[in-house]
Structure formats: structure tokens, C-alpha cells
C-alpha positions as CSV (number, residue, x, y, z in Angstrom):
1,X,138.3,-50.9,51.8
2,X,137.3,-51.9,48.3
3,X,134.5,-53.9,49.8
4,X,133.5,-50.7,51.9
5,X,133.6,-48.7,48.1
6,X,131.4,-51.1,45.9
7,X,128.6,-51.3,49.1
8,X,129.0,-47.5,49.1
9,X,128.8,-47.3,45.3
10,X,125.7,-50.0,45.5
11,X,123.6,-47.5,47.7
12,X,124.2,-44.4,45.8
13,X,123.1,-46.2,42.3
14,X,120.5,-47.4,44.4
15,X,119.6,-43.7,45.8
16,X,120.1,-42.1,42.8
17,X,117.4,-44.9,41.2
18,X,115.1,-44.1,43.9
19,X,115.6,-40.2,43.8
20,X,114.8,-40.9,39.4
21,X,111.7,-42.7,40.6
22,X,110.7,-39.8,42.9
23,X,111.5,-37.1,40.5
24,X,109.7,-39.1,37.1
25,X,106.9,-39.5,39.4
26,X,106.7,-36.0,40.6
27,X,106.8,-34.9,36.9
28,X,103.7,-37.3,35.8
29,X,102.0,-35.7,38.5
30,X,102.2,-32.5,37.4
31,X,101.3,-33.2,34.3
32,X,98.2,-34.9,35.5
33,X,97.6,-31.9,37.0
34,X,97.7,-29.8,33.7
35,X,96.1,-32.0,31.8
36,X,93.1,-32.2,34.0
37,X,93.1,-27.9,34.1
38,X,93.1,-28.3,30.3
39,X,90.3,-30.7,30.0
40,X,88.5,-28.1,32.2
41,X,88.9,-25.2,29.7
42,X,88.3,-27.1,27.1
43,X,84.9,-28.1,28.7
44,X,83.9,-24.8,29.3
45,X,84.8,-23.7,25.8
46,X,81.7,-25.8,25.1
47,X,79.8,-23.9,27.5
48,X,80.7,-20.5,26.4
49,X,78.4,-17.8,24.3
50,X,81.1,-15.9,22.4
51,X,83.8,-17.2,20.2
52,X,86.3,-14.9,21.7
53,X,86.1,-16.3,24.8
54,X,85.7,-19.5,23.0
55,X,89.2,-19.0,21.4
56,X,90.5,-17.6,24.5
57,X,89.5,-20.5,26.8
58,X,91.2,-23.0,23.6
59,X,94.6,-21.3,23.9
60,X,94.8,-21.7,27.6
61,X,94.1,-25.1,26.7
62,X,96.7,-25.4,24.6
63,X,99.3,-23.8,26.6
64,X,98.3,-26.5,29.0
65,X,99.1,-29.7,26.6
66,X,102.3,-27.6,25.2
67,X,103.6,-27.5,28.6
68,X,103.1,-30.6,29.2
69,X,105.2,-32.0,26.7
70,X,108.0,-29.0,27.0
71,X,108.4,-29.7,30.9
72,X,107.7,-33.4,31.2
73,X,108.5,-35.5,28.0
74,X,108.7,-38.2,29.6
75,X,105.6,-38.5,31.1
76,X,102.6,-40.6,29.4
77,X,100.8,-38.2,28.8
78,X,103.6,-36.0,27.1
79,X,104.3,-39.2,24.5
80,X,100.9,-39.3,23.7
81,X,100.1,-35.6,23.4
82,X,103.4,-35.8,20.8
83,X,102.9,-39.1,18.5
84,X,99.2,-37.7,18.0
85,X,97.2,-40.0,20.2
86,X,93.7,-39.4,22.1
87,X,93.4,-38.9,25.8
88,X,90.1,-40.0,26.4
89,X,88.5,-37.8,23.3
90,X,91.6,-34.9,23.8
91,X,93.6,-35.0,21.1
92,X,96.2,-32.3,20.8
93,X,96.2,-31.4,16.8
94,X,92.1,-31.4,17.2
95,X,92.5,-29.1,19.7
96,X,94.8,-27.1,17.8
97,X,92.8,-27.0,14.8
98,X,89.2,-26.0,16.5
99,X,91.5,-23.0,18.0
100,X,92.6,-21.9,14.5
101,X,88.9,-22.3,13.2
102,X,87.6,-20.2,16.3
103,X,90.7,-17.4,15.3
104,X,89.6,-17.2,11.8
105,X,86.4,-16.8,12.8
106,X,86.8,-14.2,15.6
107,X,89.1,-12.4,12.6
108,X,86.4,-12.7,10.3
109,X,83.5,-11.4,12.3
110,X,86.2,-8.3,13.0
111,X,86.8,-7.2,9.7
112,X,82.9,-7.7,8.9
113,X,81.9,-5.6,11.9
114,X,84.0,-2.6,10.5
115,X,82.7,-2.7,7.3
116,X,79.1,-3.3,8.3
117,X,78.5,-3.4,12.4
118,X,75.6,-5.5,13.6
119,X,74.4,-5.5,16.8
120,X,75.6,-8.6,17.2
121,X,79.2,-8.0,16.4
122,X,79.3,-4.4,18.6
123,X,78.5,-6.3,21.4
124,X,81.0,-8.9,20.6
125,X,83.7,-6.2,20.8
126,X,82.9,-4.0,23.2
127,X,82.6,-7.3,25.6
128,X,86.3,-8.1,24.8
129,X,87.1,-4.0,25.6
130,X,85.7,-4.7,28.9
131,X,87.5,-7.4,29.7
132,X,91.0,-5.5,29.6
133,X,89.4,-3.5,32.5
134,X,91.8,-3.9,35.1
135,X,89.6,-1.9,37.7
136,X,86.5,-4.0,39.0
137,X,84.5,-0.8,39.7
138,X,85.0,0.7,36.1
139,X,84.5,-3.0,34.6
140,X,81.4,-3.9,36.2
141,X,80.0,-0.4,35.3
142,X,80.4,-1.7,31.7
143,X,79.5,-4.8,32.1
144,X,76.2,-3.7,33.4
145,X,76.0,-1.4,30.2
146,X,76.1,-4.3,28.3
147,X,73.6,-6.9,29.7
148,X,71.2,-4.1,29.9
149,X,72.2,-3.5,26.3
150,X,71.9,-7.0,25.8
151,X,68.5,-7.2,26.4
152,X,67.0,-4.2,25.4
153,X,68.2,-6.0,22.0
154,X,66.0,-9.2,23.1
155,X,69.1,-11.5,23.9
156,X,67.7,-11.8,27.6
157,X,69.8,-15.0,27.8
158,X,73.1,-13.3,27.2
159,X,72.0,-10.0,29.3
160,X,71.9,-12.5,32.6
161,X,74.9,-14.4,31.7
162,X,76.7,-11.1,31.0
163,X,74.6,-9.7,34.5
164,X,76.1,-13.1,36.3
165,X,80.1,-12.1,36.0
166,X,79.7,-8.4,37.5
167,X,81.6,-8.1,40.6
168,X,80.0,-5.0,42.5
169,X,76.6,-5.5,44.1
170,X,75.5,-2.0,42.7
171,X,76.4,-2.8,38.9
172,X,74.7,-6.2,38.8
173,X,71.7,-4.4,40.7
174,X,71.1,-2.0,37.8
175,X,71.9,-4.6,35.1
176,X,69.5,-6.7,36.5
177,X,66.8,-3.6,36.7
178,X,68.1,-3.3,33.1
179,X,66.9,-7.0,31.8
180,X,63.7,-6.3,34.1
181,X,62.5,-3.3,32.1
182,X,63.0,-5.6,28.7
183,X,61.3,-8.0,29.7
184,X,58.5,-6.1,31.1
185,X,58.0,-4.3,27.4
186,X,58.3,-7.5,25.8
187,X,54.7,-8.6,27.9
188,X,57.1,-11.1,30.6
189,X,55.9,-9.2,33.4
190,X,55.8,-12.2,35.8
191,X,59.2,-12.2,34.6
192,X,60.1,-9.0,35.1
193,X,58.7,-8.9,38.4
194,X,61.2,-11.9,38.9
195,X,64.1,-9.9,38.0
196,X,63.1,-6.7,39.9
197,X,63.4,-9.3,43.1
198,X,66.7,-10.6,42.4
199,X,67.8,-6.4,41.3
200,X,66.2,-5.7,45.0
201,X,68.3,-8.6,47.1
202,X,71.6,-7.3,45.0
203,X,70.6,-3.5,46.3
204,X,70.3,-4.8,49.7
205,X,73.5,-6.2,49.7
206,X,75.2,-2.8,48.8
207,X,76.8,-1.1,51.3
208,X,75.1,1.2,53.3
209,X,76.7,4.1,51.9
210,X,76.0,3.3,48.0
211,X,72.6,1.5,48.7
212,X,70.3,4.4,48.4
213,X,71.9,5.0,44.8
214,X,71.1,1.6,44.1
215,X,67.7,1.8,45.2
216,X,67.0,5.0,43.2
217,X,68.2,3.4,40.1
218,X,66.0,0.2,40.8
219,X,62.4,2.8,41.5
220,X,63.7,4.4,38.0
221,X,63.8,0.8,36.1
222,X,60.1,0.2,37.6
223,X,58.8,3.7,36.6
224,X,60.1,2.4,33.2
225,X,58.7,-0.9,33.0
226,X,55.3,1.1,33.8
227,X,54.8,-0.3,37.3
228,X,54.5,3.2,39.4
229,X,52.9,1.6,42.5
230,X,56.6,-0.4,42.9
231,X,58.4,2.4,42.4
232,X,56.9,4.5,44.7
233,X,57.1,1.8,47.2
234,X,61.1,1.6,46.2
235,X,61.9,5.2,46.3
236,X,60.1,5.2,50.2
237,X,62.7,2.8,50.8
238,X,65.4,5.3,50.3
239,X,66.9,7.5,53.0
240,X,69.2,9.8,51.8
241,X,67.2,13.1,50.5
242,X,69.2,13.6,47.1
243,X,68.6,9.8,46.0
244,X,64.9,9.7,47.4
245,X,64.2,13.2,44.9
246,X,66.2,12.0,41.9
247,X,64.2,8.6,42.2
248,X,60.5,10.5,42.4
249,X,62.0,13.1,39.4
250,X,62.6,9.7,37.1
251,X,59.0,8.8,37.9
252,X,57.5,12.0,37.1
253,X,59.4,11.6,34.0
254,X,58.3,8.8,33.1
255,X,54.1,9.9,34.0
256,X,54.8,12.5,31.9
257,X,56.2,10.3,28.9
258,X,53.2,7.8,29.3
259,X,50.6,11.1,28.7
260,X,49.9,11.5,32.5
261,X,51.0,15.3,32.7
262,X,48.6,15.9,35.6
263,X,50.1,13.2,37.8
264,X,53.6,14.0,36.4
265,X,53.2,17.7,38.4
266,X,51.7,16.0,41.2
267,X,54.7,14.2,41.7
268,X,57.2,17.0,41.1
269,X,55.9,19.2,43.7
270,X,56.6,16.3,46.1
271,X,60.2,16.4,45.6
272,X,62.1,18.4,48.0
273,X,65.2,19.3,45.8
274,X,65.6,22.2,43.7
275,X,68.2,20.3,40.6
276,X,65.4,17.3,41.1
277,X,62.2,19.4,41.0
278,X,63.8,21.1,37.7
279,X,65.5,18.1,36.5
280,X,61.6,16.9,36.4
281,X,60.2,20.1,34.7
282,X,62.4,19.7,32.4
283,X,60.8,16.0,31.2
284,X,57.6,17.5,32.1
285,X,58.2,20.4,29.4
286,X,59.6,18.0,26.5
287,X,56.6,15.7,26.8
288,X,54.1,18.0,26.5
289,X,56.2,19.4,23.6
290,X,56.1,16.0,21.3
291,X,52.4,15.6,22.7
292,X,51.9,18.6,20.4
293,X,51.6,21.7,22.9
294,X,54.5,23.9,21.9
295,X,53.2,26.6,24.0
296,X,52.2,24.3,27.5
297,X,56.1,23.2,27.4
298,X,57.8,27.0,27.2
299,X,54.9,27.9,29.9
300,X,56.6,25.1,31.9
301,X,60.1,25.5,31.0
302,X,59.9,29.4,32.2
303,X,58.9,27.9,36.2
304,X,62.1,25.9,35.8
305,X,64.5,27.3,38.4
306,X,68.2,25.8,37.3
307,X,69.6,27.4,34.2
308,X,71.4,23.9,33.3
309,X,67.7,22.0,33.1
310,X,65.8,24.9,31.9
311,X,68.6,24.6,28.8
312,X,67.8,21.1,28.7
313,X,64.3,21.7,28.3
314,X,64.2,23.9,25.5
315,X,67.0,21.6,23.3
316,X,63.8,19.3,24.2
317,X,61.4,21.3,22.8
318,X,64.0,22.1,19.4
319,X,64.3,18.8,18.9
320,X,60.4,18.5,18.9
321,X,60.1,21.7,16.4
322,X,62.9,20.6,14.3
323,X,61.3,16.6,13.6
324,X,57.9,18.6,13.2
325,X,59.7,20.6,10.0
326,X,59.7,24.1,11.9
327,X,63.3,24.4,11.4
328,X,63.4,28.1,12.1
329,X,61.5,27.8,15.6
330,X,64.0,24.8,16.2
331,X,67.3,27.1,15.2
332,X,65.6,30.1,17.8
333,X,64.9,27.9,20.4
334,X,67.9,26.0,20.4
335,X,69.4,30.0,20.3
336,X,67.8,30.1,24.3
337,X,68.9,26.7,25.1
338,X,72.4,27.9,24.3
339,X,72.0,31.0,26.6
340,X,70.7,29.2,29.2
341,X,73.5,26.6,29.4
342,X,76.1,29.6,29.4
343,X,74.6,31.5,31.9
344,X,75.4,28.3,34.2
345,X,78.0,29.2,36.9
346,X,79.8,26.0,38.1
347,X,82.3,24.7,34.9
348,X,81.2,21.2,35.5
349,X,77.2,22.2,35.5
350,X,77.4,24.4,32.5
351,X,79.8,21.4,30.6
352,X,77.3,18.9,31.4
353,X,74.1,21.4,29.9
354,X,75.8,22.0,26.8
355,X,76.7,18.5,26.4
356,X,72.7,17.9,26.8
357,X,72.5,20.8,24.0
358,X,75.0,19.5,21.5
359,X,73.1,15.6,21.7
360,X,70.1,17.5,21.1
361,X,70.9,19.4,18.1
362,X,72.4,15.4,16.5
363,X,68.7,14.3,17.5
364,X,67.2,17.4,15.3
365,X,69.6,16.5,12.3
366,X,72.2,19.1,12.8
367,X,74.9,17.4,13.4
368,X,77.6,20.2,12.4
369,X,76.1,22.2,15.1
370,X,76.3,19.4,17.3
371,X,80.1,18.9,16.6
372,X,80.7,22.5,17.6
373,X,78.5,23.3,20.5
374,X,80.8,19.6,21.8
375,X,83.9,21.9,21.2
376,X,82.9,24.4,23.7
377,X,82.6,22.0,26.6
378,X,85.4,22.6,28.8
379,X,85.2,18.9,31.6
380,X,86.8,16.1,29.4
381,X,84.2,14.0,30.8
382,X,81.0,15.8,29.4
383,X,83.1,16.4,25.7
384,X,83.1,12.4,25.6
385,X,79.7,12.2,26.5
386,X,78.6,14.7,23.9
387,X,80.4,12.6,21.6
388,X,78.4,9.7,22.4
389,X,75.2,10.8,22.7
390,X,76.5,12.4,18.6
391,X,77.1,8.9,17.9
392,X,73.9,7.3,19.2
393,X,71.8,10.3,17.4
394,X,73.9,8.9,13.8
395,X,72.8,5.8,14.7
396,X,69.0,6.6,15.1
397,X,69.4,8.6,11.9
398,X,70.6,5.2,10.5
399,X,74.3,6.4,9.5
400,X,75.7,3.3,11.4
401,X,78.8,3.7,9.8
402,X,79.3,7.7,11.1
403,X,77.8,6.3,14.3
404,X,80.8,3.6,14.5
405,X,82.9,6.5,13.2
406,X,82.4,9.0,16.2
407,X,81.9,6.6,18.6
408,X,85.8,5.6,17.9
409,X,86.5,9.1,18.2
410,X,85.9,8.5,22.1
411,X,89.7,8.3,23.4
412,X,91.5,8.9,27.0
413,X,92.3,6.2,28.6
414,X,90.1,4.8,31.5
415,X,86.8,7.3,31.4
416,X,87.5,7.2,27.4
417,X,87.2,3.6,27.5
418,X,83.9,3.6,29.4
419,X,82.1,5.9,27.7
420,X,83.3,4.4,24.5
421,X,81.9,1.2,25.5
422,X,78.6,3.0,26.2
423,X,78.5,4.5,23.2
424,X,78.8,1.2,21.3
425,X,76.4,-0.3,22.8
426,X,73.8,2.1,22.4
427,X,74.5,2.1,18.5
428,X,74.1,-2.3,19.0
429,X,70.4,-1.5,20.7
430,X,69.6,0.9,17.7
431,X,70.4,-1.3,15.0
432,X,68.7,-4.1,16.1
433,X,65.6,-2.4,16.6
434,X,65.9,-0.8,12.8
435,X,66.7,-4.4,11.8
436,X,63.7,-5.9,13.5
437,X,61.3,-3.5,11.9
């Protein structure tokens, strides 16, 4: 019997040895495991633009090594990690340190970017705002904002890295159309025409439903980069009516803003819908307005059918009078844009024209006015938009801070936070352009 106990005894020391074994190996495994996901972040920490992402990439890092030695201590690695010693060229206080450099930093470049935003720094933040966008539609809408932001301010290297983590086909297609048009008024055309391929393959891989939009706002970009042939060619490629006639209304836009009126009408009388055809007239009308012909652009404004773009017309033309000195004309004519935009029937049409009204009036230097014609929009949505087309008029005016000021002013939650993000990264575009003059 006792013979029978100390064999029995024998094999459960010896079990409980071999489970030990099993279990301590199990462990070192898994902190292998971490260690090697740490010395990945850490990598790509190197790799990285931003010190935000930087420090955020670090302190994944670091919750890695800490983890290590909190759930496996007796593991290797855990000893080393402990007593200070280097894994390879990982050592845990270095680690710890560049993190707290990076924090300081990212703190730093906060409190400086309040007191005195650069472009730099705006874009910083607003990149960090749109990473706490939980919905992938809403956060590659911003995203796209801010690689076409990005390069409009000449960083055509962070626009496509920026371009390169958008999720939805249709966002990276018009960031892409975005960097396109940069590059294309920096002289890169060969470039640009690049990047209008790679916008074109991203459009064609949008659903059917959404891919005429997506075309519409590629034929726009190449109206803009001043390649009207392409765009033509683009906005043939679109079937549904509404896109096809907003796309040709962009292009007579932008003949019109390049002095090619004639062409510009040519063009409108093509477009089969009424909003389009006006929406058209109306960039027709303010064109010929800063081209100096006051009375050509109320001759054209007066054949403009829709109250909402005929209002947008004349806040054109104000804006025109009131940069020319002719303050009164500007205060009367601004008096009919009002009318207009409250003669519109639909709530949502007539929010949306006095929105155009109030961002007009900023752009003529009247911002008080702007503020109040904002508080008689009724749709939430077209209030924050007045507010940061405000902002991005303060910013032109170069009253950066009031620009930061009323772009903050842009609250409510998810549509709050995209047009806030807009708003910012308009006024980062502005301000590098005044500080590259």
C-alpha cells in the first residue's frame, strides 16, 4: 500500500513538473508574441508623419512590454524588460522616454496652435478629430477634406498618405481629384494627369448607385485643373441626369472664372436641369461681376429662374461692389439677395440660400451682418455651414485667431464635427497661402 502511495506521489510531482513546464512555456510564448506586436509599433512609429500618431503608436508599444512583465514575470523577456536590459536595440526605459518626449511635444504644439494656429498645427488637430470618427462614411468624408486640404497647402506627400487610409471608394476618389487639381496649378500636370487616373479607377469601383456622383465630382476637379476636354469626356461618362447637369454647371463655372463667358453660356444652355442651368448663371453672373461688368451680371442674374441661385448671384455681385469700395451698391444689392433667398419656398432651399448670403456678406467685410443673416437659418445643417464659410472669410481677412474662434463655435455632435473639421481646414489652406506670400 505504501509502495502503491509513493509511486502515486512520484507521478503526480512528476505531472505537476510537466504541467509547470507546459504552462512556463505557454507563458514565454505569449510573451514572444507581444513582444514581436511591440517591436512592430514601434517600427512603424519610425514610419509615421505626425507625432500624434507617433505617441499613439509608442503607448501601444508600451502597453505591450508592460504586459509583458505584469502577466509573465517569469519569462526572459519579462526579466530583461525589468532589470533594464536591451532586446536586440528595445529597451523598455528608452522606449518610455521617446514616448514622454513625443507627449511633450504633441502638448506643446497644442498650446502653440491656440495661441497662434499654423497650418501645420490645424491640420495636426483636425487629423486627430477625425480619428475619433466611429462612422467610416462620416470619417472618410473628412479624411478626404483633409488630403485635399493637404495639398492645396503643397504637402502633396501627406495629402496621398492621408488619401491612402480612406475607406469608401467615393471619398478617396475625390481626395485624389483633390491632390490632382494641386498639382496641376503647381505646373505637375503629367502628375496630375497621374492622379486623375488613379481618382478615375477609385470612381469605377463605386457602386453603381453612388458612381455617377463620383464621376461628377472627378469632371469638376478637371474643369478646375483647367483641362475642359477631360472633363467633358468625364461628365459623358455619367448616366444619371442630375449628376451629368451639375457636372457640365461646374464646368461652365469654371469657363466663366477663366474669362471664357461666351463658352461658359454655351455650356449652360446644354444642361437640361433647371437648379443646374441656374446654379450655372449664377457663376456666370459673379464672373462677369469681378471682370468689371456690374451691369452684364444683373442682366444675367434677372434670366436666372431659381430664387435660391438668383440670391446667390447677387451676394456675388455685393461682394464684388463692396471689395470695389461701393459700399452703398453692396448694402442694396445684398438688400435683393436677402429678398430673393426669402421668397424661397422649401425650408431647406431657402436655409441653404441664406447661408450662401450670410458667407457672402463675411467675404464683403461685414461680418456682424453675416452673424445675423446665420441666425435666421432655420436647418441646423446650413446654420453650421454659415458658420464656416464666417470662419474661412476671417481667415481670408487674416483674423486667424476670430477664424479659429468661430470655427470652434461649430458644435452638435456628428454633422458638428464634420463641418468643424471642414472649417479648420479651410482656415490651414488660407494661412499657408498668406504665409507663402
Amino acid at each position: 500500500m505504501k509502495r502503491i502511495m509513493a509511486v502515486s506521489v512520484i507521478g503526480l510531482s512528476l505531472m505537476m513538473v510537466t504541467v509547470s513546464s507546459a504552462l512556463a512555456s505557454d507563458g514565454s510564448a505569449r510573451a514572444n508574441s507581444m513582444f514581436v506586436e511591440a517591436v512592430k509599433l514601434i517600427q512603424s512609429s519610425q514610419n509615421t508623419l505626425y507625432n500624434e500618431d507617433k505617441l499613439a503608436l509608442l503607448d501601444k508599444a508600451l502597453g505591450k512590454l508592460n504586459e509583458i512583465i505584469d502577466s509573465h514575470p517569469s519569462s526572459d523577456l519579462a526579466v530583461k524588460l525589468i532589470t533594464g536590459q536591451s532586446i536586440g536595440n528595445i529597451n523598455l526605459e528608452t522606449v518610455a522616454k521617446t514616448a514622454k518626449k513625443l507627449r511633450d511635444s504633441v502638448e506643446r504644439e497644442k498650446g502653440a496652435c491656440n495661441a497662434a494656429p499654423t497650418t501645420k498645427c490645424i491640420l495636426t488637430f483636425v487629423l486627430s478629430e477625425a480619428k475619433t470618427i466611429e462612422n467610416d462614411n462620416n470619417r472618410s468624408h473628412v479624411l478626404s477634406g483633409i488630403a485635399v486640404a493637404q495639398a492645396k497647402a503643397g504637402d502633396i506627400k501627406a495629402a496621398f498618405v492621408t488619401a491612402k487610409t480612406i475607406e469608401e471608394d467615393s471619398e478617396r476618389s475625390r481626395a485624389l481629384s483633390g491632390i490632382a487639381v494641386a498639382q496641376a496649378k503647381a505646373g505637375n500636370i503629367k502628375a496630375s494627369q497621374s492622379t486623375f487616373t488613379l481618382a478615375l479607377s477609385s470612381a469605377e469601383a463605386v457602386k453603381a448607385d453612388n458612381r455617377s456622383e463620383a464621376l461628377h465630382g472627378i469632371a469638376e476637379a478637371q474643369a478646375k485643373a483647367g483641362d475642359i476636354k477631360a472633363a467633358f469626356a468625364t461628365a459623358e461618362m455619367i448616366e444619371d441626369i442630375d449628376d451629368r447637369s451639375k457636372a457640365l454647371s461646374d464646368i461652365a463655372r469654371e469657363q466663366a472664372k477663366v474669362g471664357d463667358i461666351k463658352a461658359a453660356f454655351v455650356t449652360a444652355e446644354m444642361i437640361e436641369g433647371v437648379f443646374s442651368r441656374s446654379e450655372a448663371l449664377s457663376g456666370i453672373a459673379v464672373e462677369q461681376a469681378k471682370a468689371g461688368d456690374i451691369k452684364a451680371a444683373f442682366v444675367t442674374a434677372k434670366t436666372i429662374e431659381e430664387a435660391s441661385q438668383r440670391s446667390r448671384a447677387l451676394s456675388g455681385i455685393a461682394v464684388t461692389q463692396a471689395k470695389a469700395g461701393d459700399i452703398k451698391a453692396s448694402q442694396s444689392t445684398f438688400t435683393l439677395a436677402l429678398s430673393s433667398a426669402e421668397a424661397v419656398k422649401s425650408d431647406f432651399m431657402r436655409s441653404w440660400a441664406l447661408r450662401r448670403v450670410a458667407v457672402a456678406q463675411a467675404k464683403a467685410g461685414d461680418i456682424e451682418a453675416a452673424f445675423a443673416t446665420a441666425e435666421m437659418i432655420e436647418k441646423r445643417f446650413s446654420s453650421l455651414e454659415a458658420l464656416r464659410g464666417i470662419a474661412e472669410a476671417q481667415a481670408e481677412a487674416d483674423d486667424i485667431k476670430a477664424a479659429f474662434t468661430t470655427a470652434k463655435m461649430i458644435k452638435g455632435g456628428r454633422i458638428g464635427a464634420l463641418i468643424r473639421s471642414s472649417a479648420l481646414s479651410g482656415i490651414a489652406v488660407t494661412l499657408n497661402g498668406m504665409r507663402s506670400e
